[in-house]
Structures are given as C-alpha cells and as structure tokens.
TORTITOR-69085 format. One record per residue (C-alpha): residue in one letter; residue number from 1; x, y, z. Coordinates in nm, 3 decimals. Example, Ala and Ser with C-alpha at 12.3 -4.5 7.8 and 13.67 -1.06 7.14 Angstrom:
 resn resi    east   north      up
    A    1   1.230  -0.450   0.780
    S    2   1.367  -0.106   0.714
end
This chain:
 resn resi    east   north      up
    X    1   0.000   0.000   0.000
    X    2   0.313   0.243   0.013
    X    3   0.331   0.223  -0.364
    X    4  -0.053   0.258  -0.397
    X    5  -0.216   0.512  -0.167
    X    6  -0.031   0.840  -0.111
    X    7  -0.233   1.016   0.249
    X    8  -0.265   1.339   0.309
    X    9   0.016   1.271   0.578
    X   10   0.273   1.176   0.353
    X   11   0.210   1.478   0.096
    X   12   0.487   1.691   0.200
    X   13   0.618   1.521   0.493
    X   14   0.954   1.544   0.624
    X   15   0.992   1.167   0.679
    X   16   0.796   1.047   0.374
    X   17   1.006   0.774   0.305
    X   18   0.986   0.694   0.716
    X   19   1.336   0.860   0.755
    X   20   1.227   0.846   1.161
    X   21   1.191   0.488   1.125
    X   22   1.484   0.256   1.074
    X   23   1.310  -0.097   0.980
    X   24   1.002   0.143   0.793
    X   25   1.236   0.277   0.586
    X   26   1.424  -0.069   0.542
    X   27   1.066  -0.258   0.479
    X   28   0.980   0.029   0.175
    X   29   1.342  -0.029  -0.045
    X   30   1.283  -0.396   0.014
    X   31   0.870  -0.350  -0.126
    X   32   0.981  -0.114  -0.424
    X   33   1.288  -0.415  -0.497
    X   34   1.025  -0.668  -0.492
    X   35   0.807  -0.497  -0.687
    X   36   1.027  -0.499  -0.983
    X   37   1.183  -0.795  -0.943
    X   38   1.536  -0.671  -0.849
    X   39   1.541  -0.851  -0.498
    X   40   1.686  -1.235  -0.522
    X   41   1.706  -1.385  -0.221
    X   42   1.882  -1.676  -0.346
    X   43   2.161  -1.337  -0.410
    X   44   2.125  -1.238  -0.096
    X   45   2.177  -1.565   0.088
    X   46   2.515  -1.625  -0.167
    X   47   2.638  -1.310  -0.078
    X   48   2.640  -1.363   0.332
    X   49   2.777  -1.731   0.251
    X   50   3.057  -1.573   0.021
    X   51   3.115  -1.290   0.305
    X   52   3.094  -1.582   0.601
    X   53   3.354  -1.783   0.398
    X   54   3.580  -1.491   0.320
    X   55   3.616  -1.486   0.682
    X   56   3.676  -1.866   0.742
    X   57   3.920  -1.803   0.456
    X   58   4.135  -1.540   0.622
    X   59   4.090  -1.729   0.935
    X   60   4.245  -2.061   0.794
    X   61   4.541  -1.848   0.600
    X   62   4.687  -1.694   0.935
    X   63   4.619  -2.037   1.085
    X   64   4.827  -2.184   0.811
    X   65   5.082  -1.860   0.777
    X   66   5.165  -1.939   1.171
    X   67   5.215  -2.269   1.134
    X   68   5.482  -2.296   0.861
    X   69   5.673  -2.034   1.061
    X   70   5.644  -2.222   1.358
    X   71   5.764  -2.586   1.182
    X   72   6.028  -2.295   0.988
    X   73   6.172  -2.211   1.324
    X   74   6.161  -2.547   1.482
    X   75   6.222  -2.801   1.221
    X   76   6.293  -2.647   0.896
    X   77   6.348  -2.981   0.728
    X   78   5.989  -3.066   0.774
    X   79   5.927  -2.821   0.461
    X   80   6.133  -3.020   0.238
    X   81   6.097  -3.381   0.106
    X   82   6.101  -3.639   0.467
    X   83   6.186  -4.002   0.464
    X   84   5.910  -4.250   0.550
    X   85   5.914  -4.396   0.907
    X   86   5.879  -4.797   0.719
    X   87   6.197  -4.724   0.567
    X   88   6.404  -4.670   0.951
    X   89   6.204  -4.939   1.063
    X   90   6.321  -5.203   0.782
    X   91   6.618  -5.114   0.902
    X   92   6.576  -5.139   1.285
    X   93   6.403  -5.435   1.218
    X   94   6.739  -5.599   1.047
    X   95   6.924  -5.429   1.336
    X   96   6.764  -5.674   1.577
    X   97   6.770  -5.959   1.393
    X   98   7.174  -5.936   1.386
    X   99   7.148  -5.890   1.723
    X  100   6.961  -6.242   1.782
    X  101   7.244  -6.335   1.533
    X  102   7.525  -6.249   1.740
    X  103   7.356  -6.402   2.061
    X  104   7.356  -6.707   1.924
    X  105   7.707  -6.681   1.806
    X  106   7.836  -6.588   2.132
    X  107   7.673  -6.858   2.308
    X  108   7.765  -7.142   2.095
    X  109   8.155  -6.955   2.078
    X  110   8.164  -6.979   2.513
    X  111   7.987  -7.323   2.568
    X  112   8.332  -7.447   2.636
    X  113   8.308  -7.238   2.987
    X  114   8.009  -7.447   3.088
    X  115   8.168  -7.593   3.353
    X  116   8.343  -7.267   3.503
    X  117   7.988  -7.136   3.472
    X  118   7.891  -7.353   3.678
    X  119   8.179  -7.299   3.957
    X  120   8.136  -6.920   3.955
    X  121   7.761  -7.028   4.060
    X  122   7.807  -7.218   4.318
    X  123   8.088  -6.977   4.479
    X  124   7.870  -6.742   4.454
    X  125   7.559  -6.864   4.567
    X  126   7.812  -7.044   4.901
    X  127   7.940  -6.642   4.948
    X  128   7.569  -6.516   4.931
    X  129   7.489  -6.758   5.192
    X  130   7.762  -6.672   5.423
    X  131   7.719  -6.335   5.421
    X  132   7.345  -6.442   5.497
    X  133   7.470  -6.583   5.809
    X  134   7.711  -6.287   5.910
    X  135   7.449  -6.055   5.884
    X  136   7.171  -6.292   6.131
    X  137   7.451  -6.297   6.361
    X  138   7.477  -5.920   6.347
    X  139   7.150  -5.888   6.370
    X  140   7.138  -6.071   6.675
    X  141   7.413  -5.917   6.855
    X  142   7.256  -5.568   6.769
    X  143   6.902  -5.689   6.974
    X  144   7.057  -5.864   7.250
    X  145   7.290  -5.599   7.400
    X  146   7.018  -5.376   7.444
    X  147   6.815  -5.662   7.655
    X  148   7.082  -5.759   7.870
    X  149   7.203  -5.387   7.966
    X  150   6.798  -5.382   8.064
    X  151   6.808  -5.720   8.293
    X  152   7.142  -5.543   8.481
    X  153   6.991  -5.264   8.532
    X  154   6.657  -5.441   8.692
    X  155   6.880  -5.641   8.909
    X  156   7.037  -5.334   9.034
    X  157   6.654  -5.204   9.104
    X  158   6.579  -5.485   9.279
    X  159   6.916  -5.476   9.507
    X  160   6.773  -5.106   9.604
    X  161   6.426  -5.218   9.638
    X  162   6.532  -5.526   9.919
    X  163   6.770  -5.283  10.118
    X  164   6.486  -5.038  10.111
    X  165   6.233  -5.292  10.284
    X  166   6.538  -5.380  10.553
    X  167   6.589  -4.981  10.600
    X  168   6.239  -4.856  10.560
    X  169   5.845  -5.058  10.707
    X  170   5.603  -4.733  10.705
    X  171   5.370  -5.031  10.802
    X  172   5.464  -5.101  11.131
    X  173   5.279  -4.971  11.402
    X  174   5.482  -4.796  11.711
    X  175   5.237  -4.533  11.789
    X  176   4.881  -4.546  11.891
    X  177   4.673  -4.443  11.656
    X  178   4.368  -4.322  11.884
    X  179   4.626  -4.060  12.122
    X  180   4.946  -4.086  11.883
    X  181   5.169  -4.155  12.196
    X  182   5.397  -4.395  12.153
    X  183   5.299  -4.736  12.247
    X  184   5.580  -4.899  12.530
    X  185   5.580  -5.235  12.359
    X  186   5.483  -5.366  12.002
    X  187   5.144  -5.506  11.954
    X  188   5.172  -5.865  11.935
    X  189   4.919  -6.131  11.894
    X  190   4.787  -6.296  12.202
    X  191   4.600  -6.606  12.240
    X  192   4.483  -6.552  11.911
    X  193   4.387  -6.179  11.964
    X  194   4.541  -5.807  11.896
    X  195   4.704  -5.696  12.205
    X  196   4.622  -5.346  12.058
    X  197   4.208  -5.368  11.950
    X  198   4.185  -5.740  12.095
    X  199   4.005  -5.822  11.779
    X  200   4.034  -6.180  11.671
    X  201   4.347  -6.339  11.469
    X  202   4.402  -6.617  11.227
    X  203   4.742  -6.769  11.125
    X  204   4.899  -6.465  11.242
    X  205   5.284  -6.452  11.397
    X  206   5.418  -6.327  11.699
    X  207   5.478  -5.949  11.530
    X  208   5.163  -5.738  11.388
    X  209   5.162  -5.518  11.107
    X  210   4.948  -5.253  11.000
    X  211   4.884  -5.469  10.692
    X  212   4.868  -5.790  10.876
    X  213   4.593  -5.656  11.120
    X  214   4.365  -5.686  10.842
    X  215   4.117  -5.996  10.855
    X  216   4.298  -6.211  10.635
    X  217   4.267  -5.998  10.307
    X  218   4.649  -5.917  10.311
    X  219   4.897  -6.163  10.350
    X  220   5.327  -6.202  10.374
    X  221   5.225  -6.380  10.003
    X  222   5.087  -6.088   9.833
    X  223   5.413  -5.865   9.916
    X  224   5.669  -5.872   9.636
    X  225   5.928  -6.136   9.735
    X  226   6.230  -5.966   9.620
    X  227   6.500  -6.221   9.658
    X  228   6.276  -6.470   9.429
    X  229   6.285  -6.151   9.204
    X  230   6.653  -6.136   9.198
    X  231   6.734  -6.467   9.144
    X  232   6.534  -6.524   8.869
    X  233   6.684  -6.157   8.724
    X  234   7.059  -6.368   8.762
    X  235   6.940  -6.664   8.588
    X  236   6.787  -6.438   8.274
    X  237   7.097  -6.234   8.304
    X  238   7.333  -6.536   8.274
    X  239   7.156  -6.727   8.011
    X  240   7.160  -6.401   7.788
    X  241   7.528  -6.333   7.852
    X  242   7.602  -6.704   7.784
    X  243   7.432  -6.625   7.410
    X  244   7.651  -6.321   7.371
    X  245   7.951  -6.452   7.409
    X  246   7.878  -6.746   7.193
    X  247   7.745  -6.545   6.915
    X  248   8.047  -6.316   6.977
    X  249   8.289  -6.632   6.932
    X  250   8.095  -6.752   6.622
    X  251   8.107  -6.390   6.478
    X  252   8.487  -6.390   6.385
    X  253   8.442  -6.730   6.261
    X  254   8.132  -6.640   6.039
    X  255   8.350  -6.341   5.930
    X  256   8.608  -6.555   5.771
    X  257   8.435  -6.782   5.595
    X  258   8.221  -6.484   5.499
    X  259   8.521  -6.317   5.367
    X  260   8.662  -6.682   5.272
    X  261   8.352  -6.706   5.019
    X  262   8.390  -6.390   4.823
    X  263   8.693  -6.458   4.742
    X  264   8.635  -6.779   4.572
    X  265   8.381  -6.622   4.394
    X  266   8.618  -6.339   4.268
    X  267   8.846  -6.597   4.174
    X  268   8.571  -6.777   3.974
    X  269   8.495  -6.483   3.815
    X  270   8.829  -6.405   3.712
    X  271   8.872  -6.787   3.576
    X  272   8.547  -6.757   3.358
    X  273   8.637  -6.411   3.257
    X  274   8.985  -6.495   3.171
    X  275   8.852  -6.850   2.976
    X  276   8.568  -6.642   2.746
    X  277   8.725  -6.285   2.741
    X  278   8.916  -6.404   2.415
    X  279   8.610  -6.527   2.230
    X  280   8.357  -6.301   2.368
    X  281   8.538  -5.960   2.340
    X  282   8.496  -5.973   1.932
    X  283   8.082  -6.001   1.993
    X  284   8.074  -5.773   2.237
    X  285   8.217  -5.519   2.060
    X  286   8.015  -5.549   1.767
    X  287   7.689  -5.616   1.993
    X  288   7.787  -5.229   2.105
    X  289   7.792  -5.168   1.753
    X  290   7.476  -5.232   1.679
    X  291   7.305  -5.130   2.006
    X  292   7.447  -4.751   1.879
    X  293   7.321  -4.797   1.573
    X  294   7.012  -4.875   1.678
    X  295   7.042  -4.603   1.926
    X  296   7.072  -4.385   1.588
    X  297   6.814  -4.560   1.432
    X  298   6.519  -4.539   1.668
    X  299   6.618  -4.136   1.718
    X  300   6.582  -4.088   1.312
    X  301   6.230  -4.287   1.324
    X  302   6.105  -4.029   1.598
    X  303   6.231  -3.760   1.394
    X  304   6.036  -3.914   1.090
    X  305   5.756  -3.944   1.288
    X  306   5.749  -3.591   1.435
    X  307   5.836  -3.458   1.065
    X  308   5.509  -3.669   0.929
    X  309   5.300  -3.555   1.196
    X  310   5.420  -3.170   1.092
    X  311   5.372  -3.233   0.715
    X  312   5.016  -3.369   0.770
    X  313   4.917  -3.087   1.002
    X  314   5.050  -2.889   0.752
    X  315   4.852  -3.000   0.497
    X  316   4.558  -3.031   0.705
    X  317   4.553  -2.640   0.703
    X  318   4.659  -2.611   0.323
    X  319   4.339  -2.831   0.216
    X  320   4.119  -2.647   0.454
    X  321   4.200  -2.315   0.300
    X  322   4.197  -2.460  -0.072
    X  323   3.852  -2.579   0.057
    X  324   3.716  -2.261   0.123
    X  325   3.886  -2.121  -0.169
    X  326   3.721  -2.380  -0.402
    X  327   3.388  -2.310  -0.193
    X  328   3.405  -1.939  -0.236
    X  329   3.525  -1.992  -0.604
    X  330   3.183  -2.207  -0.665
    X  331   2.938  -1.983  -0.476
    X  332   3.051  -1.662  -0.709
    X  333   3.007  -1.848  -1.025
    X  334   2.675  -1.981  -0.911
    X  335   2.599  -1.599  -0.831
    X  336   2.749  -1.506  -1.149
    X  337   2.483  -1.717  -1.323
    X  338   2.182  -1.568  -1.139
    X  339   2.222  -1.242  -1.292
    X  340   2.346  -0.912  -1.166
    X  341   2.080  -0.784  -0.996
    X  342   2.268  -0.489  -0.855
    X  343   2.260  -0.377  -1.189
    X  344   1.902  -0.425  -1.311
    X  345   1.833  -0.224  -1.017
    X  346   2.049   0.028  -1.074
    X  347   1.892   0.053  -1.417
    X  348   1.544   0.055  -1.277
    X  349   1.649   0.319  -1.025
    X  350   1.768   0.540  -1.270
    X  351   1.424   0.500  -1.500
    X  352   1.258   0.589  -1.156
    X  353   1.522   0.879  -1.129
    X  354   1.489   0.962  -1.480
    X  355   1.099   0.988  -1.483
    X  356   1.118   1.181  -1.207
    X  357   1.305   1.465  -1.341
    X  358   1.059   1.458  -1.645
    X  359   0.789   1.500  -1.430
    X  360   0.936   1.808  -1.216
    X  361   1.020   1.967  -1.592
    X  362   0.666   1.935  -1.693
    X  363   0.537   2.070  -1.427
    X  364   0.787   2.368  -1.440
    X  365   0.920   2.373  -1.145
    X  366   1.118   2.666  -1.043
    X  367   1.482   2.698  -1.107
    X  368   1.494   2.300  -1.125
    X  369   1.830   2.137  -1.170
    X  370   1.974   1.837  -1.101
    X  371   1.691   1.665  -1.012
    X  372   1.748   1.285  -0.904
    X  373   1.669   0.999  -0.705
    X  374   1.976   0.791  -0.503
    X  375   1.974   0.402  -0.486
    X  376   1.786   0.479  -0.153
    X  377   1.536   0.611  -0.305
    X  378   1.576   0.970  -0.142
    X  379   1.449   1.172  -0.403
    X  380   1.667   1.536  -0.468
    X  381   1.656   1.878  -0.663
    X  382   1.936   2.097  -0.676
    X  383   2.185   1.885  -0.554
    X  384   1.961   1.901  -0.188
    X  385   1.728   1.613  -0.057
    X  386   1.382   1.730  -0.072
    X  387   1.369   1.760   0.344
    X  388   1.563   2.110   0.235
    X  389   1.280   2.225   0.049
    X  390   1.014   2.471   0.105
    X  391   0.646   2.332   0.194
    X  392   0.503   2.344  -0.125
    X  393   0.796   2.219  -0.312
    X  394   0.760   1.943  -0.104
    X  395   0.456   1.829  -0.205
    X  396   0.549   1.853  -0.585
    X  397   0.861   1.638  -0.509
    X  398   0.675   1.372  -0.299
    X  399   0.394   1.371  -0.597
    X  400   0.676   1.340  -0.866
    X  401   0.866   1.013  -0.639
    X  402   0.519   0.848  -0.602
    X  403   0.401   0.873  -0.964
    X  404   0.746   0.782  -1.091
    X  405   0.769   0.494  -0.942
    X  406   0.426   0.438  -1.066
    X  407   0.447   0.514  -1.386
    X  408   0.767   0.254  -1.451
    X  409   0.567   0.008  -1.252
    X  410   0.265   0.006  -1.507
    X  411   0.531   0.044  -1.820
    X  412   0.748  -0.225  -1.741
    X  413   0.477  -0.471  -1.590
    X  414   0.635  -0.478  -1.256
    X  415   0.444  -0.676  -0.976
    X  416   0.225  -0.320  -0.886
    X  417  -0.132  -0.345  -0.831
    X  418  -0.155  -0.121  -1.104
    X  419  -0.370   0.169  -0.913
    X  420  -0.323   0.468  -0.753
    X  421  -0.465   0.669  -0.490
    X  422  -0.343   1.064  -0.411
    X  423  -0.515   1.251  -0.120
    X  424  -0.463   1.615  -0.137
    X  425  -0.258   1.676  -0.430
    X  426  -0.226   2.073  -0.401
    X  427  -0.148   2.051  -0.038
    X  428   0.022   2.348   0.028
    X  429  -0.048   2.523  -0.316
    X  430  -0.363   2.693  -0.201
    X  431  -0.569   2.461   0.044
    X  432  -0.597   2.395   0.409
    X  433  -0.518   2.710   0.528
    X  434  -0.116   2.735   0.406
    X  435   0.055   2.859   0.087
    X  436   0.351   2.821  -0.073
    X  437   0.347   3.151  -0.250
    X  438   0.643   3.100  -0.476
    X  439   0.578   2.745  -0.625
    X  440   0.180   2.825  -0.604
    X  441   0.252   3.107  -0.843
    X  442   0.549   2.910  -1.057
    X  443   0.354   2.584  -1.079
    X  444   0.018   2.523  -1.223
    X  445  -0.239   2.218  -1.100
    X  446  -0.358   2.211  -1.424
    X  447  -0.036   2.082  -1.540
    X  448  -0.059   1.831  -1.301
    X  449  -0.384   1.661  -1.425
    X  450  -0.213   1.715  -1.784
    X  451   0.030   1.508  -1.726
    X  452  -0.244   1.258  -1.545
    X  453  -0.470   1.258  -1.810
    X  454  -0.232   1.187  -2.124
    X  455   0.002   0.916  -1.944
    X  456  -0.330   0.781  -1.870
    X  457  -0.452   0.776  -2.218
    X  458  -0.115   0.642  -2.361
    X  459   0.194   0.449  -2.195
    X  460  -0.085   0.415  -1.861
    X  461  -0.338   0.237  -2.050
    X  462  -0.500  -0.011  -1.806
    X  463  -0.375   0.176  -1.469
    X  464  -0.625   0.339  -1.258
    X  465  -0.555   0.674  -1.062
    X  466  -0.753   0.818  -0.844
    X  467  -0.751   1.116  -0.664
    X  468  -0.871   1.287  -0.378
    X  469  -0.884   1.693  -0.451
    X  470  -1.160   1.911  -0.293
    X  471  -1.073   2.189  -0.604
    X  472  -0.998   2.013  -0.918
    X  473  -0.962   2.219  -1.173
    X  474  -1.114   2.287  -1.478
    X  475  -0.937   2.007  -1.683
    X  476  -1.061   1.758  -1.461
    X  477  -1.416   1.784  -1.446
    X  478  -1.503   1.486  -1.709
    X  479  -1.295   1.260  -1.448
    X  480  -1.538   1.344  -1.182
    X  481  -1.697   1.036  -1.045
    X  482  -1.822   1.177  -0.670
    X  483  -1.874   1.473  -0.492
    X  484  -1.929   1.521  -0.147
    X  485  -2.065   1.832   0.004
    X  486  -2.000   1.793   0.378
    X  487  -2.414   2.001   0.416
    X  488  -2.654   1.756   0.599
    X  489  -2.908   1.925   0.379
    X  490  -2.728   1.829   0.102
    X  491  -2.634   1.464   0.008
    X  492  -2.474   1.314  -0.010
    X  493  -2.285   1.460   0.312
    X  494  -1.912   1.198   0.276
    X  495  -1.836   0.928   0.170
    X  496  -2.073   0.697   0.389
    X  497  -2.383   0.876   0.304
    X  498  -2.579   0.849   0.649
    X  499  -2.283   0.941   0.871
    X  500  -2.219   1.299   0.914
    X  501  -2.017   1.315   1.249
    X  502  -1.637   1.446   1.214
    X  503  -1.511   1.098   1.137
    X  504  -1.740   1.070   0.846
    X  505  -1.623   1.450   0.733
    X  506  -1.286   1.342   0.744
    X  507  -1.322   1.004   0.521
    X  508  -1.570   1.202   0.296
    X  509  -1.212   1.462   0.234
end
C-alpha cells in the first residue's frame, strides 16, 4: 500500500520515506525491490555465505601462515621432502635380527666355559649364603645388647628395692593411733587376739603389722618377694650373657668364611672371565655396535615421525584453505549465473530517477536542476534532498517520487497493483489554510492533471488513478466520479452517506 495510496500525511512530509523509522524505511526499499523484481534472495543468501567464507578463509590463512613459521623455526626440514618412518624401521628391524644373530654366536663360541659357569655359581651362591649368616649374627648381637644392659639394670633395682624394705616398714605400728603416743611395747598377737584392738586373729605370727591386722585380706604372700625376684633376674641375666659370648665367638668365625667365600667367587669370576674374554670380546664389541646404531636408528624414526606428523598438520591447514577457496570460487560463479541484480536495479532506479526529473520539468518547477533519485530512493533537486525544500515544493517532489515509481511500474509490468490513490494533491499550493506563495505562483495544478490525463490515455493504459482533490480544476471535471458536500441538507454529506459526524467528514475529504 506504500506504492498505492499516497495520504494526506505523507504529501509533504519530512519523513515520507519513514526517515524516523529505521526498519520502515528498510521494509519500503525492500517493497519497491520486490516490486520490480530486483530482490533475489537466493543473491542475498550467496552473498552472506561468500562474506561468512571470506572470513573462514582469512581465518584458515593466518592459521596456516603461523604454522609454517612455527615448523620454519623449529624443524625447517619438515618443509622439504622427509623419509618414511617404514623405511628406519626395515632397518631397525634388520638391526635386531643381527642382534639375535650375534647371541647365538656368542653362546655357541663360550659353551666351552660351561663348567666354570657352573663354579662361579656355586661360589657365589656359598658367598651369598655366608654373608646371609654374618648378617643374622649381626642382627642378633645388635638386639641382645640392648636386653641384657635392661636385665642389669633391673637387678640393680631390685638390690635397692630389698635394702629399702630392711631400711624402711612405714607399716609397722609404734604409735597409737587413737592418742598418737607412743605405744611402750609392740602389739603382738595374744591367744589368738590383737594386744592393741583385741580383735580376733588367724594364722597370724608373733609381730603385727598394720597390713597384717587386716582380717585375712592381706597376706606375707601378696608382698613382692624380692629375693625370688633377683634370682630369677641372675638366671635371665646369665643365660643371655652365655648367648653373647657365643654369638660373639661364632662372629669372627662367620666373618672368615664370609670373607673366605667372596673370594672364591672373585676368583671364579676371574677364571670364567679370563677363559671367554678371548672369544667373547669380538661379539661384544660389535653387539655395542649395533646397540648404537640402533640407538641412531630409533632417534631418526622419531624424527620421521614428528616430521610426518608436521607435514600432515601442515597439509591439514593447506586443504582447509583450498577448501574454502574452491567453496568461495563455486558460490561466485553460481551468483554469477543468477544475474546481476545490482545492476538491473540500478537501471530501474535510474528510469525511476529519470521519470522523475521529467515530471518536475513538466510541471515547471522553479529553477529546477539536477533533479534525481539515489539508490535509496531519497528523491533530490538541486543537488539538496527534498527535506531542504520549502512546503510546497515538497509536495510537488513527494507527488513526482510516487508517480514515478508508478508510472515505470505500469510500463514495465512490474508486480504493482496497477492503481493509484493521491489525497490532497495541491497541499500546500492553495488549500488547508497554508501557501507556498512562490511554487503556487510558478507551478500550475492544471499541469498536473495534464500530465495525469495523457500518461493515462497512452503508456498508462490499463492503470487506474484516483484522486482525492476538494478543487480540481477545470481540466478535470469529465474525471469526476463523486462529490461530497459535507451540508446535511445536502447529500450526499461523505463518503458513507448516512454518517455525518467528524469521522465521516474526514473520510468524505
């Protein structure tokens, strides 16, 4: 409806192509592209894939650019030609198969030393066991001191603890415990009783304790004995010591042979040494040989390996980006084929453009030059968009855009609904109140209609205008198909004929 009713509102307007509002003003270039067929979206969506994989593109280049310098830097023979991994390993496989070779050599070269073998394991095995031995005794030695410097010093305890009893009883009574005056004579036990409380005694002796006043729940048995103590100490002591100095006579003797046994076992070492030195130095040397080279060997098949791993990364990258190149190379000559349709609009634009300065001519308006429309459809007139110019101008410029676009709509059969409705055409040029003095006196509405009628009657055949004017002029009055009086005593009143309220007024304009 933007192409086919022109409002009152929009004659004239400041933001008549919705200048205030962004996706307005967006929605109208899209409607006018449609219209004539210039807007592919099969275009559009090429051009965002092209533009998405230019970026993947640039993306995958600096990827790529960073990693040759870093494989430059590190390992700059990974740009050249590398040797295959298989090829080191063929070798390293041959490498140990020599190997196995010379093993077997070597063992049927020494079988003669069988029997010194043989010795040297037995020595051996005889000096392992010794030292075996030595080192139990050791051991033993080692645990033992410790306990018998523990039973001396318990015996010496228990020396001090029986000439304590002799020096010390804090049991024995010799004071009575009622006054705390000493008592002339130690209580004894008489005919059965305590001289002291006269309480009755069993199997007690002539000489009370403290302790041995109690009825029969202490007795000489439940004190330590200390000289059964100490002899049993003695006897521990003894035995231990005993051990000691029998391990410590075995020790020198387990020493020796000890010492006896590694040396036979050095000597059969020597002997088997000395008997297969001669026919084992040859493989040995060339068993070290080969163990370097395949030192050297396994080192150049990690290299390989490294170098493949490098040259595959590389290449990796490389295919990615001639992926997106070929990608990007297939999308623009699938774009190619759909046409430009930049152009084609550009060529429709500048009809639109060109019509428009035709129609500004006609209609003489003043001092008109350079009189154009831009591809966003911003219509101008000397060299200034037409929010520069003057009211009434305006309205001319905003009737030019609309029926320019129009008129190449209808010519070329674009997708238009092929009418036209214009409210208010001379707003500004002698109605509502205002007037544009200068282009009301430069520019005549009869021109206007002109223009209207013989487009109509020629290049607009089949195209329907119609237009809203409450002074038509002269030139118009065959066109006539309504009038409207806005006089309840004279109908019809507006456009709904039974209505004559302000809203009805208003539609009836």
């Amino acid at each position: 409806m933007w192409l086919a009713f022109l409002p009152n509102e929009r004659v004239a307007d400041k933001n008549f192509l919705f200048e205030n509002d962004y996706m307005r003003k967006h929605k109208l270039r899209q409607v006018v592209d449609v219209v004539f067929g210039v807007h592919d979206d099969r275009a559009v969506e090429l051009g965002q894939r092209i533009r998405e994989l230019g970026g993947r593109l640039n993306h995958a280049k600096a990827d790529l650019a960073a990693a040759r310098a870093f494989v430059e830097e590190q390992a700059p023979t990974t740009l050249g030609d590398a040797i295959s991994p298989l090829a080191y390993e063929r070798e390293l496989a041959d490498i140990t198969a020599q190997l196995q070779n010379l093993d077997r050599a070597a063992q049927a070269g020494t079988a003669f030393a069988a029997r010194l073998r043989r010795e040297h394991q037995q020595a051996a095995q005889n000096s392992r066991r010794a030292a075996a031995v030595l080192r139990d005794c050791e051991t033993q030695l080692a645990r033992l001191l410790p306990l018998r410097a523990q039973y001396a010093d318990d015996l010496l305890k228990l020396g001090m603890l029986g000439e304590a009893q002799k020096l010390f009883d804090p049991l024995s009574v010799t004071a009575c415990p009622a006054c705390l005056n000493r008592l002339p004579a130690r209580p004894t036990a008489t005919s059965g009783r305590c001289s002291l409380c006269s309480h009755d005694l069993t199997d007690a002796d002539g000489t009370l304790t403290l302790g041995a006043a109690d009825v029969g729940s202490a007795t000489e048995g439940n004190r330590l004995d200390v000289a059964a103590e100490t002899r049993s100490t003695k006897a521990r002591l003894k035995e231990i010591t005993a051990y000691i100095e029998n391990l410590d006579v075995s020790l020198a003797a387990l020493k020796l042979q000890a010492e006896d046994a590694a040396i036979l076992e050095e000597q059969a070492s020597a002997a088997l040494d000395a008997a297969t030195s001669p026919a084992v130095s040859p493989f040995l040397a060339a068993r070290d040989d080969l163990h370097r080279r395949r030192e050297q060997v396994l080192l150049l098949v990690d290299q390989a390996e490294s170098t493949v791993k490098l040259q595959e990364g590389l290449a990796k990258r490389a295919a990615t980006v001639e992926r997106h190149e070929a990608d990007i190379a297939r999308l623009r000559d699938e774009l190619a084929q759909l046409g430009d349709v930049t152009l084609d609009r550009d060529r429709i634009i500048g009809q639109i453009s060109s019509r428009y300065g035709d129609l500004l001519r006609e209609w003489r308006y003043p001092k008109v030059s350079q009189p154009f429309i831009k591809p966003d459809l911003t219509p101008f007139v000397r060299g200034e968009p037409y929010q520069e110019a003057s009211s009434g101008a305006r309205t001319l410029l905003t009737l030019a855009w609309q029926l320019a676009v129009f008129e190449i709509a209808v010519e070329t059969g674009a997708a238009h609904p092929g009418f036209l409705m214009i409210d208010s055409p001379q707003k500004n040029l002698g109605h509502g109140g205002t007037l544009d003095a200068v282009i009301a006196d430069a520019v005549a509405i009869d021109d206007v209609y002109h223009h209207l009628s013989v487009w109509l009657a020629n290049r607009g055949t089949g195209a329907q205008l119609i237009v809203v004017d409450n002074s038509p002029p002269l030139l118009a009055e065959g066109n006539v198909v309504a009038r409207y009086s806005r006089n309840e005593d004279q109908p019809p009143y507006g456009l709904i004929e039974d209505e004559t309220s302000t809203e009805a007024e208003e539609a009836g304009r």
